[in-house]
C-alpha positions as CSV (number, residue, x, y, z in Angstrom):
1,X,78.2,84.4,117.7
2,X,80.5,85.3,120.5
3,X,83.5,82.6,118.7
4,X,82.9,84.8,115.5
5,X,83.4,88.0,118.0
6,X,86.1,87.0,119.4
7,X,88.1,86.0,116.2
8,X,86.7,89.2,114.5
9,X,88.9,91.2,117.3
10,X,91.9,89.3,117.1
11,X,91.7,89.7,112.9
12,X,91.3,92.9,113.9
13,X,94.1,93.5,115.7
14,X,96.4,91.8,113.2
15,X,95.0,93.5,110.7
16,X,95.0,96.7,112.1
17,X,98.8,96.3,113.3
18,X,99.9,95.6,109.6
19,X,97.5,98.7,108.2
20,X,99.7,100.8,111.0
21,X,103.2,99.4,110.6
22,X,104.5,102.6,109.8
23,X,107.0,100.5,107.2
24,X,104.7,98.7,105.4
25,X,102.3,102.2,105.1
26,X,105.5,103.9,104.2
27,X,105.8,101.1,101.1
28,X,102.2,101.5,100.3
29,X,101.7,105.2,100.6
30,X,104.9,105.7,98.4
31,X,104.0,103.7,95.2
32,X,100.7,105.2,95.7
33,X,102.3,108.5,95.0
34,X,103.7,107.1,91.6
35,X,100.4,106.9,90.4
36,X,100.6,109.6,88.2
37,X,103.6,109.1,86.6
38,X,102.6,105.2,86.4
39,X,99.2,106.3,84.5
40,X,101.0,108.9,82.0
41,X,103.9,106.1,81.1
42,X,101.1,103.6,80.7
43,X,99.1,105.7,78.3
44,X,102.0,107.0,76.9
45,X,103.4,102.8,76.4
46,X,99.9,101.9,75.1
47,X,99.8,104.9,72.4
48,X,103.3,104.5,71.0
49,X,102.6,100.7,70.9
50,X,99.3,99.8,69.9
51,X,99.6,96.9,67.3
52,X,97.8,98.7,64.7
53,X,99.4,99.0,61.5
54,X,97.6,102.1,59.9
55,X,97.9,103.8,63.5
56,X,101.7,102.5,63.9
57,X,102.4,104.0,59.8
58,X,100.6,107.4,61.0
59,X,102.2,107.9,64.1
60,X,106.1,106.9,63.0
61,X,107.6,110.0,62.6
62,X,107.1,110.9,66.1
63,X,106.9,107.7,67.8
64,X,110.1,108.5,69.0
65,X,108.5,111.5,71.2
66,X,105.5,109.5,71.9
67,X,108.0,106.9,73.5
68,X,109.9,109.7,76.1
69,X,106.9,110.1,78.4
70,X,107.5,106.4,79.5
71,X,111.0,106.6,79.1
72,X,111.0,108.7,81.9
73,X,107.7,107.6,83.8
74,X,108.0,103.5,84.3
75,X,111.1,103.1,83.0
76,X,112.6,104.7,85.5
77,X,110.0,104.2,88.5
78,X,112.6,102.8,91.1
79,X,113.5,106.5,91.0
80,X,110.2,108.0,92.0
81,X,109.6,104.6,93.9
82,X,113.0,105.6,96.5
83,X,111.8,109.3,96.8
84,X,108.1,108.9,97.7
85,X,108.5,105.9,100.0
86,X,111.4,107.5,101.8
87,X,109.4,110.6,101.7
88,X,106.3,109.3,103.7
89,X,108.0,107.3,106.3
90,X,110.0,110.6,107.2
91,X,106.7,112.2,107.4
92,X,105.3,108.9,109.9
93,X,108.1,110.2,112.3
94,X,107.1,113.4,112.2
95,X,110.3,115.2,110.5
96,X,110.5,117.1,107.8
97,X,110.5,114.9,104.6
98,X,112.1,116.7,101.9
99,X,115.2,116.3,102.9
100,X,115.3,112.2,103.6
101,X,113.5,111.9,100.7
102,X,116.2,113.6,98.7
103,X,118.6,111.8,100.8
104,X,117.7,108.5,100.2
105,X,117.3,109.4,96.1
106,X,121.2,109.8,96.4
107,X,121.5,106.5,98.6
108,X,119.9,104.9,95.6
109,X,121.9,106.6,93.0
110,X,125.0,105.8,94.4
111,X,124.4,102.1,94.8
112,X,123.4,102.5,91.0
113,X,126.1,101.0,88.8
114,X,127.7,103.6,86.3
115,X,128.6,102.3,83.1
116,X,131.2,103.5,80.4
117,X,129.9,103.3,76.3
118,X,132.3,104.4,74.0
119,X,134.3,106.6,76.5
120,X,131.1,108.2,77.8
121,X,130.3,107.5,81.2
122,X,126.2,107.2,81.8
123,X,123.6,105.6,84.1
124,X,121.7,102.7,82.5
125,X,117.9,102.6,83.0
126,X,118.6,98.9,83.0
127,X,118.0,99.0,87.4
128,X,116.1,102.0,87.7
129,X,112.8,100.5,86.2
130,X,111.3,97.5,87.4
131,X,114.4,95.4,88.1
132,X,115.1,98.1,90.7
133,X,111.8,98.7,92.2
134,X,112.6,96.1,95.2
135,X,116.0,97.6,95.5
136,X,114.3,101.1,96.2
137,X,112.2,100.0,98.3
138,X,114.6,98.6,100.7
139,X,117.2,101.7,100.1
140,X,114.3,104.3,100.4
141,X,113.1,102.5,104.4
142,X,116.9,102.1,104.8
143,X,118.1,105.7,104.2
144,X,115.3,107.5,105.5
145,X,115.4,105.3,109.2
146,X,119.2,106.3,109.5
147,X,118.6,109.8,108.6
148,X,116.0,109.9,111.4
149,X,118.3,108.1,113.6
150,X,121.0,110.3,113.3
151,X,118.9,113.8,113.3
152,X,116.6,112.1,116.7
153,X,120.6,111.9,118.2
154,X,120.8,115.8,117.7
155,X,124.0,115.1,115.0
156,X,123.0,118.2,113.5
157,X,124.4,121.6,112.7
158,X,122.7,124.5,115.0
159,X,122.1,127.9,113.5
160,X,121.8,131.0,115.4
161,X,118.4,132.5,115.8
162,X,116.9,134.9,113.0
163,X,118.2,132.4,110.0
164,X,115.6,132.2,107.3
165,X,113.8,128.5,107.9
166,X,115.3,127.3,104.8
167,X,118.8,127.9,106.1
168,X,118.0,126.1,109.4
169,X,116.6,123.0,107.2
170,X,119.5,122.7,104.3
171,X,122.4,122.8,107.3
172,X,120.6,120.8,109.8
173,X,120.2,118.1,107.3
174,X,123.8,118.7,106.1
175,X,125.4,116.1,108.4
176,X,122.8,113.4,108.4
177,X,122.8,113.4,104.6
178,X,126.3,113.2,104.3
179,X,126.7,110.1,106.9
180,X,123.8,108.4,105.2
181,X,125.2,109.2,102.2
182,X,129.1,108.1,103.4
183,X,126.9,104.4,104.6
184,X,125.7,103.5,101.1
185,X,129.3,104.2,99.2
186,X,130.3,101.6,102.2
187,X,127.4,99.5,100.9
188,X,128.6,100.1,96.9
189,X,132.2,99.4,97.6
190,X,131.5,96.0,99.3
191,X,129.2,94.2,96.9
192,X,131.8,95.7,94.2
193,X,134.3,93.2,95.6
194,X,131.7,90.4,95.4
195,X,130.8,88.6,92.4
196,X,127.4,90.0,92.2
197,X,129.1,93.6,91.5
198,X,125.9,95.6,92.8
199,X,123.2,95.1,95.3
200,X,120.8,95.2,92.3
201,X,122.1,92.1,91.2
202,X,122.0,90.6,94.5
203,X,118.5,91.5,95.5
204,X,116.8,91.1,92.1
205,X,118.7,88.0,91.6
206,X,118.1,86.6,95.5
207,X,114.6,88.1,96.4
208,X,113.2,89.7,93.7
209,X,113.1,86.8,91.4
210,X,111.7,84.3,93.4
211,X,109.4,86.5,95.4
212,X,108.0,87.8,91.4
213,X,108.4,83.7,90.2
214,X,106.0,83.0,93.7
215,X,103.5,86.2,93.8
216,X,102.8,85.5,90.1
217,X,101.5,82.2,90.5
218,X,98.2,81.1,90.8
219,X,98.3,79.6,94.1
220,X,99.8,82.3,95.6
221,X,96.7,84.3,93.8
222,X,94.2,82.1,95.4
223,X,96.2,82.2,99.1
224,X,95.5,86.3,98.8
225,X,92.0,85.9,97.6
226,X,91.3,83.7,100.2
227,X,92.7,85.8,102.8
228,X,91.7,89.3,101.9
229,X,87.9,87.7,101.3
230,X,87.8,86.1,104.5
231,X,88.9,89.5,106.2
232,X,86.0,91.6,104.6
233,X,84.1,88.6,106.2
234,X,85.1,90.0,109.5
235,X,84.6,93.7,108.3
236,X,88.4,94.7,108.0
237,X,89.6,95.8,104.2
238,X,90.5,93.1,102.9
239,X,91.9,94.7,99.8
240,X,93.9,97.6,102.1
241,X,95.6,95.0,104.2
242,X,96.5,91.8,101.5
243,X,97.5,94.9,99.0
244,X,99.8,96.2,101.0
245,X,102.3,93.2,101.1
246,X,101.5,92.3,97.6
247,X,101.2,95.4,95.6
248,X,105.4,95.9,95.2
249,X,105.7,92.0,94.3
250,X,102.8,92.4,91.3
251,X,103.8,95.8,89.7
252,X,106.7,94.8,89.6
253,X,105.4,92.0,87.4
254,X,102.9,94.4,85.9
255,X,105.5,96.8,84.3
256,X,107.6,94.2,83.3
257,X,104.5,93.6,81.0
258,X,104.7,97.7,80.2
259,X,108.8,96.9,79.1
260,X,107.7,93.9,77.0
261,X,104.6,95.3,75.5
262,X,106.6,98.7,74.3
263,X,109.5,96.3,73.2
264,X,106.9,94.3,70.7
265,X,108.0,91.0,72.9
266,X,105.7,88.6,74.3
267,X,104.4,89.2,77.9
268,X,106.1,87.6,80.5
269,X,104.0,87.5,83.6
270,X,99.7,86.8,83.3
271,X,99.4,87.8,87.0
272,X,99.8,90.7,88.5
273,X,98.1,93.9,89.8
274,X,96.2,94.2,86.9
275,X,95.1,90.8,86.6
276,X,93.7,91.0,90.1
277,X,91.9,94.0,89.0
278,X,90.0,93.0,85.8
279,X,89.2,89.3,86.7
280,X,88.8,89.6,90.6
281,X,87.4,93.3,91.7
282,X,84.5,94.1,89.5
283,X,82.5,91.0,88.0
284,X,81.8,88.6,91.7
285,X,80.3,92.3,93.5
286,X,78.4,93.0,90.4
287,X,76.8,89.9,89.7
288,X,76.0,89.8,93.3
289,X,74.1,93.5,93.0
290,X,72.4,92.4,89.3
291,X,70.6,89.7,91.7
292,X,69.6,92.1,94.1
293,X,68.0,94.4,91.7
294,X,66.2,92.1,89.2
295,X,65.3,88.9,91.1
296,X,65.0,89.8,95.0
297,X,61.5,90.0,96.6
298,X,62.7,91.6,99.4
299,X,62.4,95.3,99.7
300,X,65.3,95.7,101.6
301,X,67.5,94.1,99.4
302,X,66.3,95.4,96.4
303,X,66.4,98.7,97.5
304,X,70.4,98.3,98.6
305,X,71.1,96.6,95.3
306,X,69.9,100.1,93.9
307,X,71.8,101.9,96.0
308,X,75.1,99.7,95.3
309,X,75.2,98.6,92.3
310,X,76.0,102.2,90.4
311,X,79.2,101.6,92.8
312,X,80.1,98.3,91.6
313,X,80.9,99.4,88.2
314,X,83.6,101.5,89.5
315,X,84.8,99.0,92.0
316,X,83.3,100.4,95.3
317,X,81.8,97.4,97.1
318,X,81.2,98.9,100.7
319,X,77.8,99.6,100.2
320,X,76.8,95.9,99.7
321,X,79.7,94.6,102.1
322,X,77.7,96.5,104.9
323,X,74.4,97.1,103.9
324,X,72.9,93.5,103.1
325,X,75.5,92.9,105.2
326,X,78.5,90.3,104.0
327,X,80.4,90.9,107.2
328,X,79.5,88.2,109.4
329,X,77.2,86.8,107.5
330,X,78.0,82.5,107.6
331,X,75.0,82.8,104.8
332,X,77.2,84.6,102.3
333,X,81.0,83.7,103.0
334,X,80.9,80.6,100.4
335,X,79.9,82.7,97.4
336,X,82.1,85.6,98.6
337,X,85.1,84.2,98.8
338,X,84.7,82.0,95.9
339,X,83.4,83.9,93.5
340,X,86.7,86.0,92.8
341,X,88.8,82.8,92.9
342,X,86.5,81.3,90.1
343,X,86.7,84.2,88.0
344,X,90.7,84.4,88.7
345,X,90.5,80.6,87.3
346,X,88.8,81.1,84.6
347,X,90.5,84.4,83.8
348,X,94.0,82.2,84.1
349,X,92.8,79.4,82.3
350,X,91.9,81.2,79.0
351,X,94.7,82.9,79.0
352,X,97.1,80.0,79.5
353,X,95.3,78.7,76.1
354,X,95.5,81.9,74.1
355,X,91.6,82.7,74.2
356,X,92.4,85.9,76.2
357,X,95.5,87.9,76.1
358,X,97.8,88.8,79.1
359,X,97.0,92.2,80.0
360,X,99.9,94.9,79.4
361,X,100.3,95.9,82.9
362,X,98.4,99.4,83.1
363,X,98.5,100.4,86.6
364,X,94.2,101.5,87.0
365,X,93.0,105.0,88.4
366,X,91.0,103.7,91.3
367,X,87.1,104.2,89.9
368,X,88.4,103.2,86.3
369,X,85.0,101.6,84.7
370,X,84.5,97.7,84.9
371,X,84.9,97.8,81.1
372,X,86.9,100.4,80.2
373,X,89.4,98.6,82.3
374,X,89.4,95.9,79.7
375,X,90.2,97.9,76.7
376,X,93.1,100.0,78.1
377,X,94.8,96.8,79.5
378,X,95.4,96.0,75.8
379,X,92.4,94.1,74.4
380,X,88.7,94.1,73.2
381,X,89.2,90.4,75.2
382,X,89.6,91.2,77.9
383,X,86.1,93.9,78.3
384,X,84.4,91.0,77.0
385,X,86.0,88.6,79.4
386,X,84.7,90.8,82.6
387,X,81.3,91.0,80.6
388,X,81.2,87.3,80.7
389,X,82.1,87.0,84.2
390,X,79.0,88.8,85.4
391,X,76.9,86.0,85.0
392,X,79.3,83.2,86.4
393,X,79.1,85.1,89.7
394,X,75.4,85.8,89.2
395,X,75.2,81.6,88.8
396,X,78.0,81.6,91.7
397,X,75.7,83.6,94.0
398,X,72.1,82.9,92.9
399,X,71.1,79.8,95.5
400,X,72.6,81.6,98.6
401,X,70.8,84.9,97.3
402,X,67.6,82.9,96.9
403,X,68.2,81.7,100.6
404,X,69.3,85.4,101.5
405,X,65.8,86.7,99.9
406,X,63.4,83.7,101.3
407,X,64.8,84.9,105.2
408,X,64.7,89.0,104.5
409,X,60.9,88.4,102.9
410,X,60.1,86.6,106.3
411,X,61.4,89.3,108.2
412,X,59.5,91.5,106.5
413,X,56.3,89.5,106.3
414,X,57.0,88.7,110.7
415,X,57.0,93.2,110.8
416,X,54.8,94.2,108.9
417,X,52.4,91.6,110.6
418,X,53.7,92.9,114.3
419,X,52.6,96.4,112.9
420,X,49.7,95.5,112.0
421,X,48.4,93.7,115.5
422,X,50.1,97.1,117.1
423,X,47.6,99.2,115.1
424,X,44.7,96.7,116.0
425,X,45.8,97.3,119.3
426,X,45.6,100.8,119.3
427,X,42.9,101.1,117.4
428,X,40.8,98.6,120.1
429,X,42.5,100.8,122.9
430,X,41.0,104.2,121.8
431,X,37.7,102.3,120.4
432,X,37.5,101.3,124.2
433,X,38.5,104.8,125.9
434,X,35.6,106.4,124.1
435,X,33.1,103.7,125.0
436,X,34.0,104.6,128.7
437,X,33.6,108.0,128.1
């Protein structure tokens, strides 16, 4: 118990020094702002291209219209991606954010190559989708660290006392924003005399690539199970910690899915954020709770598997993680950690074969129903798939649970036998004071 202690600090510690890397948060934080405009492009990808011919035939003439809201949403996400990110690491520091934010927007922009159809001159969406989320990423930390840098060194522009607040902001950003902006055409000019042209070319070609060809495997799904189980075994979020280093790599994957589902092209990619979410989040907690509330004889655990298992249908786990509890418990940490990967197998297997299709790459609202999930990733399938998983986890947890039950029955059997002796005893105690009286 003391190893397990000591091991749970130092997890701890790492854990808790990646959840506050003010960088990685920054990352995090940001594409968790893009939420929005990731669901309405989603929706908007799913309704213009549902493969439905009476529904395609009804909707044609406006298809077209349909189409703009993702367009503008995740097709061009880099864009909101470089804003938000540069936005909340400006805020870590403490400064005001608009103004880095809007900073490192033009940074992004300017590295952005401009292209020239039939004597028109126009930006192609080509790098401000998915192909330049990792790009944003690394212009929005870039940008908004210099702009810091240079406004912490007092390079600003001072105005007198009695100047509306918005003044004061737009000129004491002036300076920072036009040396950050001065560093990035620097940047553009260089890579322009390379072969690569553009830093899009050279980080998606060089990073993002292989980091997409290695996050979307399945061993590299199975190293992040494994890792963000084992870390709820120690009570840190698991989920909060893994997440954050893999969220960029998978939706970028994700809406590559979106771009190829809209296009009427095969999907590319089977894992991503979305694949984590229908195979691995819902079915191995709720099998687990199912257990609890039909088959346990303990009170206790029945009673928590009441308690948690409306949760487990929208993906909130604590409840069970710390009420039977799964942290620290040796008891539990097989089926815990395995029960996801088996599901992520399975899940990977059938669709590898063509009994399941790929899901689109809908980025979920946290809370979004176990199998609702299913159906607005693209498929009747897929619902049915996380139906099916329920009881491989329920088989996946049932002898440990039975083990689990047997002790917490004991316990209960060993107390409710101590209170009875202590009411013997006090009942003998009185009987014996009024004797004496």
């Amino acid at each position: 118990m003391a190893n397990q202690k000591k091991l749970s600090h130092k997890l701890q510690k790492v854990a808790g020094k990646i959840q506050q890397n003010r960088y990685m948060s920054a990352i995090s934080n940001g594409l968790m702002s893009t939420l929005p405009f990731l669901i309405i492009g989603a929706f908007a990808t799913l309704f213009s291209a549902l493969a439905w011919e009476p529904y395609q035939n009804f909707i044609a003439p406006v298809k077209g219209i349909i189409g703009l809201a993702s367009t503008m949403t995740t097709g061009i996400i880099a864009v909101y991606a470089v804003f938000f990110i540069a936005y909340k690491l400006a805020q870590s520091f403490e400064k005001d954010p608009l103004v880095p934010a809007a900073t490192a927007l033009l940074s992004f922009l300017i590295v952005t190559p401009v292209q020239t159809f039939d004597k028109v001159r126009a930006l192609p969406l080509e790098w401000l989708g998915a192909q330049g989320l990792f790009v944003a990423m690394f212009i929005a930390l870039a940008a908004a660290r210099l702009y810091i840098w240079i406004v912490d060194r007092n390079w600003t522009i001072k105005m007198p006392e009695g100047v509306p607040p918005t003044v004061v902001k737009t000129f004491s950003g002036l300076i920072p924003a036009v040396l950050v902006a001065l560093v990035f055409v620097v940047v553009a000019g260089l890579f322009m005399q390379t072969s690569f042209g553009t830093v899009h070319k050279f980080i998606y070609t060089y990073l993002q690539v292989p980091l997409e060809g290695l996050g979307g495997s399945p061993g590299a799904l199975i190293i992040v199970l494994i890792i963000m189980q084992a870390l709820w075994m120690f009570g840190i979020h698991g989920a909060i910690v893994t997440l954050a280093i893999v969220k960029p790599i998978w939706m970028s994957l994700d809406l590559t899915n979106l771009d190829a589902f809209q296009a009427g092209a095969p999907l590319p990619n089977i894992i991503g954020l979305s694949f984590w979410y229908i195979y691995c989040n819902y079915a191995p907690m709720l099998g687990f709770a199912l257990l609890l509330v039909l088959l346990a004889k303990s009170k206790q655990l029945r009673t928590i598997g009441k308690l948690g298992l409306p949760g487990t249908f929208f993906s909130i786990h604590e409840p069970l993680i710390f009420g039977i509890p799964v942290v620290l418990n040796p008891l539990l940490a097989i089926p815990f950690i395995s029960a996801p990967i088996i599901c992520a197998i399975l899940g990977y297997a059938a669709t590898v074969i063509g009994l399941l299709p790929a899901p689109i790459g809908i980025y979920p609202a946290f809370g979004t129903p176990i199998f609702a999930l299913g159906f607005i990733e693209g498929s009747w399938r897929l619902a049915a798939a996380q139906l099916v998983l329920i009881p491989v986890s329920m088989l996946i947890y049932y002898p440990f649970f039975k083990t689990l039950d047997k002790q917490a029955v004991k316990r209960e059997l060993e107390a409710q036998e101590q209170e009875k002796q202590k009411q013997e005893s006090a009942t003998g105690t009185t009987a014996s004071s009024v004797i004496s009286s």
